[in-house]
Structure formats: structure tokens, C-alpha cells
C-alpha positions as a Markdown table, in Angstrom:
| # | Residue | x | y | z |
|---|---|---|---|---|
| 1 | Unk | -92.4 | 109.0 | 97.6 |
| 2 | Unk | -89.0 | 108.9 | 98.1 |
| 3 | Unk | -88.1 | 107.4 | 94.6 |
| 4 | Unk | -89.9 | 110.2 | 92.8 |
| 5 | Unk | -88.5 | 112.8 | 95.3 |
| 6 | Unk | -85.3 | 111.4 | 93.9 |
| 7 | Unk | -85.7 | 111.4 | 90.3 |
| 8 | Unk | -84.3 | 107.9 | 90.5 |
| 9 | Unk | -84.5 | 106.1 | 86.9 |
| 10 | Unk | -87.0 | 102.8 | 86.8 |
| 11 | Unk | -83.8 | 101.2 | 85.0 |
| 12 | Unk | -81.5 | 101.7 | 87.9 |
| 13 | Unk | -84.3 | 100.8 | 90.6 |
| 14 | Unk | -84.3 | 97.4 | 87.8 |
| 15 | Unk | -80.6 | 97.2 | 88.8 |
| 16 | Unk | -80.9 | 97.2 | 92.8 |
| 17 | Unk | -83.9 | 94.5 | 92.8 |
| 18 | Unk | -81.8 | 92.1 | 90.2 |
| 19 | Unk | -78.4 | 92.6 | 92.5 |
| 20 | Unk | -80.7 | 92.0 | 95.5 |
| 21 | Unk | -82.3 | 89.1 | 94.2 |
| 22 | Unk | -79.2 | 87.7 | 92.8 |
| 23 | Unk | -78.0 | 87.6 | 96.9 |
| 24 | Unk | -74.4 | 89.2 | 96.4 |
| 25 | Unk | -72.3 | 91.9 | 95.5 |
| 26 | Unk | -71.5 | 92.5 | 91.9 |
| 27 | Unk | -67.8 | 92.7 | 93.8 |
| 28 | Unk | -66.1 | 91.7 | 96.6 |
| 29 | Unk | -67.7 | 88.3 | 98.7 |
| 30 | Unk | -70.4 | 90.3 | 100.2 |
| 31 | Unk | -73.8 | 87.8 | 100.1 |
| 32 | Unk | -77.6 | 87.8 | 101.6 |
| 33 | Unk | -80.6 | 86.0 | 101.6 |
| 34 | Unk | -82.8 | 86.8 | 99.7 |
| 35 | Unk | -86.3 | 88.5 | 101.3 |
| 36 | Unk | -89.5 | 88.2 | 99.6 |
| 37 | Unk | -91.0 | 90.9 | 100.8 |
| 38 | Unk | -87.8 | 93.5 | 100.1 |
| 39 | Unk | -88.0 | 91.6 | 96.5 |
| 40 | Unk | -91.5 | 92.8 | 96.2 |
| 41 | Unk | -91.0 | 96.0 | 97.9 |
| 42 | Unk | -88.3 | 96.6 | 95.1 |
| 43 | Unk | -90.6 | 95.8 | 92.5 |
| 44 | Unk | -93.1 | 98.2 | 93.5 |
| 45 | Unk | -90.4 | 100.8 | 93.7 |
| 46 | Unk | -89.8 | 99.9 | 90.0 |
| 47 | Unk | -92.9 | 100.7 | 88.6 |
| 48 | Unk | -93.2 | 103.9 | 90.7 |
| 49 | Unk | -89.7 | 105.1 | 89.5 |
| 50 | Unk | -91.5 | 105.9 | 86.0 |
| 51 | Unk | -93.4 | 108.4 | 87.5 |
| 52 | Unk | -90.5 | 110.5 | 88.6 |
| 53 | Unk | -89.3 | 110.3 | 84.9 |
| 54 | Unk | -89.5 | 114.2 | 83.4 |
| 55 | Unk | -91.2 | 114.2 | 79.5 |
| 56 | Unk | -88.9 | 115.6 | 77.4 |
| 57 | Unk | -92.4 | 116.6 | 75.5 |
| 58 | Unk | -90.9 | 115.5 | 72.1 |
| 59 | Unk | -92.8 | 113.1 | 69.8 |
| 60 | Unk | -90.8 | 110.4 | 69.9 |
| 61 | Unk | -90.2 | 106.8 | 67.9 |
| 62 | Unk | -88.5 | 104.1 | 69.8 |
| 63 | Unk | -87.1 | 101.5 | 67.8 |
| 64 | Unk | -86.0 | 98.0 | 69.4 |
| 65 | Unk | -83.5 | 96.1 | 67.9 |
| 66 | Unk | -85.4 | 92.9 | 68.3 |
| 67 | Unk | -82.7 | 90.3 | 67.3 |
| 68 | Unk | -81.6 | 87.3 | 69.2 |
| 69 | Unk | -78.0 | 88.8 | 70.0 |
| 70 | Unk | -80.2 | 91.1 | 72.2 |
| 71 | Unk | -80.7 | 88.2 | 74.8 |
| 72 | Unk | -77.3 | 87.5 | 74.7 |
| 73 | Unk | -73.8 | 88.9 | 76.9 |
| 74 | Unk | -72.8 | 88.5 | 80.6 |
| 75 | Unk | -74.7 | 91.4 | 81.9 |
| 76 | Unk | -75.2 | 95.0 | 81.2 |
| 77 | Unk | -73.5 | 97.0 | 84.1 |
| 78 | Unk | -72.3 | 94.1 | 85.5 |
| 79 | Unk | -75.7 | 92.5 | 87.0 |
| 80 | Unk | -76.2 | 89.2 | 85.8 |
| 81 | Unk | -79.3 | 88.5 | 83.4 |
| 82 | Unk | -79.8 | 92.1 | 82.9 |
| 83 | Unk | -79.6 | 92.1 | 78.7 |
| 84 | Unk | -79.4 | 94.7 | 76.1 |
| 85 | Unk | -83.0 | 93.4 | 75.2 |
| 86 | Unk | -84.3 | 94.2 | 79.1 |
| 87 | Unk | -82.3 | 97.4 | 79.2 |
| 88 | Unk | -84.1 | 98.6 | 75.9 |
| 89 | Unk | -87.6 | 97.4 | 76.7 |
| 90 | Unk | -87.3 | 99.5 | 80.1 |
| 91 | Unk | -86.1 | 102.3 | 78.0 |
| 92 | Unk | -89.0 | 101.8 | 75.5 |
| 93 | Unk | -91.3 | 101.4 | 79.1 |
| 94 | Unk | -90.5 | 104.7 | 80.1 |
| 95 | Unk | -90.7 | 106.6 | 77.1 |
| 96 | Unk | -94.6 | 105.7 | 76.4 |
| 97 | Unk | -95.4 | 106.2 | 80.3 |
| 98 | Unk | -93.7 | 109.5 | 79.9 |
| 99 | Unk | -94.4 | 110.9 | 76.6 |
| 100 | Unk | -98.2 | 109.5 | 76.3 |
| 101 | Unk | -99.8 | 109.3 | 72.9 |
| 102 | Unk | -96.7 | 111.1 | 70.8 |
| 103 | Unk | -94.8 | 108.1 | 71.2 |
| 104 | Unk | -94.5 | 105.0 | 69.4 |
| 105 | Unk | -92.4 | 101.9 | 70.0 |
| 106 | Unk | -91.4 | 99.5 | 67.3 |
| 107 | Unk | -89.1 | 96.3 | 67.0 |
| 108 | Unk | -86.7 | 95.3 | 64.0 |
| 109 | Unk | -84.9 | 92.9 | 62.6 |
| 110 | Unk | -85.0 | 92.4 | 58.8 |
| 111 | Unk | -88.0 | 93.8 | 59.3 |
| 112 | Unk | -90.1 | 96.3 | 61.7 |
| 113 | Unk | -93.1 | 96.1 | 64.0 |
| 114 | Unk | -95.2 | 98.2 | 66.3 |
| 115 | Unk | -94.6 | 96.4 | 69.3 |
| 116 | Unk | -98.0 | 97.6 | 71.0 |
| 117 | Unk | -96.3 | 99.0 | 74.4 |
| 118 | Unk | -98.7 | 100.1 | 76.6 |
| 119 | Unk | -99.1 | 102.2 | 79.7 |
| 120 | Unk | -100.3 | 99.2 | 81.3 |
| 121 | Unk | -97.7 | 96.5 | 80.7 |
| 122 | Unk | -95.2 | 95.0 | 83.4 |
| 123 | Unk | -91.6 | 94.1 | 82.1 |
| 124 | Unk | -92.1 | 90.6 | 81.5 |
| 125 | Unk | -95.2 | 91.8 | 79.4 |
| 126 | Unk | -93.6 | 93.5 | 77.5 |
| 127 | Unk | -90.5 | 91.8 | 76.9 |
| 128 | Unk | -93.4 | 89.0 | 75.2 |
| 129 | Unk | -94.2 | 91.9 | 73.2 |
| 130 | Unk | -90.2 | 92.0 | 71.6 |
| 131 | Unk | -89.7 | 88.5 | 71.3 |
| 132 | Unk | -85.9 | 89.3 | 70.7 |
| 133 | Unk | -85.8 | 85.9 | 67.8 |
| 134 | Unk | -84.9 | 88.3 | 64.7 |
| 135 | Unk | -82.3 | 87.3 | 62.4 |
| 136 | Unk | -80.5 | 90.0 | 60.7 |
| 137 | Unk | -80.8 | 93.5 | 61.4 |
| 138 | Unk | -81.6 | 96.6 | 58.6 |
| 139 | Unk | -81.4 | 99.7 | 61.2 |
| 140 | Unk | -82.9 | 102.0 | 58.3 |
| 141 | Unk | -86.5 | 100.3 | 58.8 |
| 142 | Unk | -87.8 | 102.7 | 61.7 |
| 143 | Unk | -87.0 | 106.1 | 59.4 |
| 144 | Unk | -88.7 | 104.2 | 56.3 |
| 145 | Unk | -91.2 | 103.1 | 58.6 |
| 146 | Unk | -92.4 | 106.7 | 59.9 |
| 147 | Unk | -91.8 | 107.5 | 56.6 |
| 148 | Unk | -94.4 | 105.6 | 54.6 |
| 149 | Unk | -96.6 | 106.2 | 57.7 |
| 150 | Unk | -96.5 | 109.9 | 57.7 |
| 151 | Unk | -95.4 | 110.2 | 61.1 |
| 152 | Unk | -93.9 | 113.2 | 62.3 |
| 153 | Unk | -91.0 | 112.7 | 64.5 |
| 154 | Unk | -89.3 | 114.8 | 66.7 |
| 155 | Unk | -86.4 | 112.4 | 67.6 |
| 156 | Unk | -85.9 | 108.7 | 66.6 |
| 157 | Unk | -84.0 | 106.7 | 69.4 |
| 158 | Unk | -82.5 | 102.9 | 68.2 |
| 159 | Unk | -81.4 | 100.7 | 70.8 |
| 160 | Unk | -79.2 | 98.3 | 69.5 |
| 161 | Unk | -76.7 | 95.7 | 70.9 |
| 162 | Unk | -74.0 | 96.3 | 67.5 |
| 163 | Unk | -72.8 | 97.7 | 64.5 |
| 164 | Unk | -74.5 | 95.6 | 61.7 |
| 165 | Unk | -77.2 | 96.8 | 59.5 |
| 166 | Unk | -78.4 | 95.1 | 56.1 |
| 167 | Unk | -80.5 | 96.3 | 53.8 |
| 168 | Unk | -80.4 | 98.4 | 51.0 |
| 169 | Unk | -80.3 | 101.7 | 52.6 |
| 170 | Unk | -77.5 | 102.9 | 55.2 |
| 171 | Unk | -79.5 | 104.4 | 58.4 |
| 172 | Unk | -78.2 | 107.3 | 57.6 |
| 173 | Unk | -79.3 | 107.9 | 54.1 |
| 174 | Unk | -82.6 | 106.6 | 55.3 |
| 175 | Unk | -82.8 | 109.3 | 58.1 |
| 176 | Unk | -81.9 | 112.3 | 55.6 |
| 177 | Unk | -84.7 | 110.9 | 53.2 |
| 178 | Unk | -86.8 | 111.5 | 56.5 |
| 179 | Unk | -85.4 | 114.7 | 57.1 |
| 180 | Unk | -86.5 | 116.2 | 53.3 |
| 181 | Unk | -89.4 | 115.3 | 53.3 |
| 182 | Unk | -90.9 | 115.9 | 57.2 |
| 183 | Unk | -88.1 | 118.1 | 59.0 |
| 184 | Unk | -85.0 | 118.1 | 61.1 |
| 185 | Unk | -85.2 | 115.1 | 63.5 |
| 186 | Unk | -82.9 | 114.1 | 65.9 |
| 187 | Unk | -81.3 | 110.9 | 65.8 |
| 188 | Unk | -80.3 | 109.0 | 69.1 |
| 189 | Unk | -78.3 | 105.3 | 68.6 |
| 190 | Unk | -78.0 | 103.9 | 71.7 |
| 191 | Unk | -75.4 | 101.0 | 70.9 |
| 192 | Unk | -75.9 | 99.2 | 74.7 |
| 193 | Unk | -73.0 | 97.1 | 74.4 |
| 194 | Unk | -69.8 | 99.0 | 73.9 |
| 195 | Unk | -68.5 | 98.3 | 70.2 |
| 196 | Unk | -67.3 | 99.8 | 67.1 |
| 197 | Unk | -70.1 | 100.7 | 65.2 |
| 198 | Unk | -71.3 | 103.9 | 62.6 |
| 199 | Unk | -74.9 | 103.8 | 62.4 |
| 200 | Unk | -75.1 | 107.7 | 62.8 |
| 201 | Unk | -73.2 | 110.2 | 61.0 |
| 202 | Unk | -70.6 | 111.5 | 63.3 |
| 203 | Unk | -70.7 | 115.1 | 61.5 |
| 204 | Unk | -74.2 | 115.3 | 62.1 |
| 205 | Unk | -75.1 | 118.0 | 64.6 |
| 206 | Unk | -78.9 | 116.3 | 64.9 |
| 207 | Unk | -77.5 | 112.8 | 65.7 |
| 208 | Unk | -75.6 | 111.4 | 68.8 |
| 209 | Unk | -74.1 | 107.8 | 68.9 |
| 210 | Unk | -73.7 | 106.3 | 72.8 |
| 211 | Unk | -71.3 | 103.3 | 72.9 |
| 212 | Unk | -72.4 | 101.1 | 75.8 |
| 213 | Unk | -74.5 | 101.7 | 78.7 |
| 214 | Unk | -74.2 | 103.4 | 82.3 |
| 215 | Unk | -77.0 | 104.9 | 85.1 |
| 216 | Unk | -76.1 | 108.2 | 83.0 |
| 217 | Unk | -77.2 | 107.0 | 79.9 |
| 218 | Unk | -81.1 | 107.7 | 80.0 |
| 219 | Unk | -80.5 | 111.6 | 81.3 |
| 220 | Unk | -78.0 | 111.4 | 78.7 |
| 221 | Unk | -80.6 | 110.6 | 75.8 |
| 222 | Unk | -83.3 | 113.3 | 77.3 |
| 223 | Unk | -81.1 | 115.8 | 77.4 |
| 224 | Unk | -80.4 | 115.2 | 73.7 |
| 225 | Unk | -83.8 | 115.3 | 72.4 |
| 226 | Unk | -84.6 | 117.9 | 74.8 |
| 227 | Unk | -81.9 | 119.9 | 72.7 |
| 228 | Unk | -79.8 | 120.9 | 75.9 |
| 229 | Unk | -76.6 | 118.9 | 74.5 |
């Protein structure tokens, strides 16, 4: 009760248990041992935390940059073993136990897959469900995608861990091909780790760009596709 109460974020809930399990601080010399039953207690809270989660009631595409660099880097906000790839699979989480049957959830690499998400799944489920083994990465696929698959999209959201894209078509040019033929969508790239990169158009009104990642970031994103930013 009190996690929904408290609008806390499943991803941030994600953050205490790993800290807790880790037994320290992410500063300072402060250590514990480790509890089961808080540990399970923690996990519970996790999966009730999506429930407190307000719909921005927006159909939405959420597109998972499902290459191997994902898996990689010392820790997103600072808690070891939390990786772009777990960050952007409990982003994906909450957007189809939020949004319901508007959603849809693919991975990409050089390619692009509907990764099957479900209500239903726990993390580890549906991290299986990612993979995160892909090669190179062509960020245009989920706009072509929902293109050839006449599906109407209210805002696109990429998480991604960089900058490169191959391919053919820019992102960009791939989203305003969208944009002509089914309407104004927003564009969200969420680039978890914090580097240079220009996979949306800066002069775009419709598209935001979010360089790394903080317990802000997910309000941050609704907001957005809500249209209050």
C-alpha cells in the first residue's frame, strides 16, 4: 500500500533491492548482511510498484535496443549489475502493465522483433525475452516496422545505450516517413548511458532526446508523451 500510495517507480524500488542485496552503500564504508526475507520483501514491493504507475493512455511502441553493449558498463546510477539492458526491460515492463493492449514492445539490432512482453512476466523472464546478443544497431527499424505493420502510434520510445545507427535510413528520416503517412507521433530516445549522440532531430518539437539516466527519467518520458512538456 504504501509503494502505490507513493507513486514510487518499479525501477527505483529495482534500485533499493539491488543496493540491499549488494550489502553496502553505493558511498561511504557503510555494509549489512544481507536478509532473505527483506530481499524478498523488496521483490514483492517491485512488482507492486507497477501498479502505482499512472497510464499516460497513449498507444505506445517501445523499442529495445537489443545489442550486446546493452549488458555492458559499471552500473546505471551507480548500483552495480544494474545495465542499460535491465533499465530498458523494466521500462518496457511498465509500459505494457500500464498501457494494456495499445502497447507493443519490440527489440533491435540489425534487425527488429516483437519481443512478446507480457503482463505476466517477472524481470528475469523477460530479460530471456531480449537476449541483448545483437550485433549492429539500425535505430530506424521500429518506425519502418509500425510502418509496414499499419500500426498507429501515438509515441515511439527507443532505449538505447549510444549514438550508432546503420542502415540505410537515418531514424529521423524514417520517423517523418511515419509521420506522412499515419500522423504526428512523438519521438522519445532515451540514450541511458550519457553520450554524444543525434538520433532525434533537435528542431523537432515532437521529439525529445535524454542523455543518460536518473530516478527522474521515467516521469520525465510520461510527461512527454502525455504532452505536458
Amino acid at each position: 500500500a504504501f509503494v502505490k500510495s507513493g507513486r514510487i517507480h518499479p525501477l527505483n524500488v529495482l534500485v533499493g533491492k539491488m543496493t540491499y542485496d549488494s550489502g553496502h552503500g553505493q558511498k561511504g564504508k557503510l555494509s549489512w548482511n544481507r536478509v532473505g526475507a527483506i530481499s524478498a520483501s523488496l521483490e514483492d514491493a517491485f512488482y507492486n510498484a507497477f501498479g502505482a504507475v499512472e497510464p499516460t493512455g497513449k498507444r505506445m511502441l517501445v523499442a529495445i535496443d537489443v545489442s550486446g553493449s546493452m549488458k555492458w558498463g559499471a552500473g546505471i546510477l551507480g548500483v552495480p549489475g544494474l545495465s542499460a539492458a535491465m533499465v530498458a526491460t523494466v521500462m518496457a515492463m511498465t509500459t505494457v502493465r500500464t498501457e494494456g493492449a495499445g502497447c507493443h514492445v519490440l527489440g533491435f539490432d540489425h534487425d527488429v522483433r516483437d519481443l512478446g512482453i507480457t503482463r505476466k512476466d517477472s524481470l528475469d523472464a523477460a530479460m530471456k525475452k531480449g537476449r541483448f546478443n545483437g550485433a549492429s544497431t539500425d535505430c530506424s527499424l521500429p518506425f519502418s516496422w509500425a510502418m509496414t505493420h499499419g500500426i498507429d502510434v501515438d509515441v515511439f520510445v527507443v532505449f538505447t545505450d549510444n549514438e550508432t545507427w546503420s542502415g540505410r535510413t537515418h531514424p529521423k528520416v524514417a520517423l517523418g516517413q511515419y509521420r506522412k503517412r499515419k500522423g504526428p507521433a512523438r519521438f522519445v530516445c532515451s540514450g541511458i548511458t550519457a553520450t554524444k549522440y543525434s538520433i532525434a532531430d533537435a528542431s523537432d518539437p515532437l521529439s525529445m532526446n535524454v542523455a543518460g539516466f536518473d530516478s527522474a527519467t521515467p516521469q520525465i518520458i510520461s510527461a512527454f508523451a502525455r504532452g505536458d512538456v
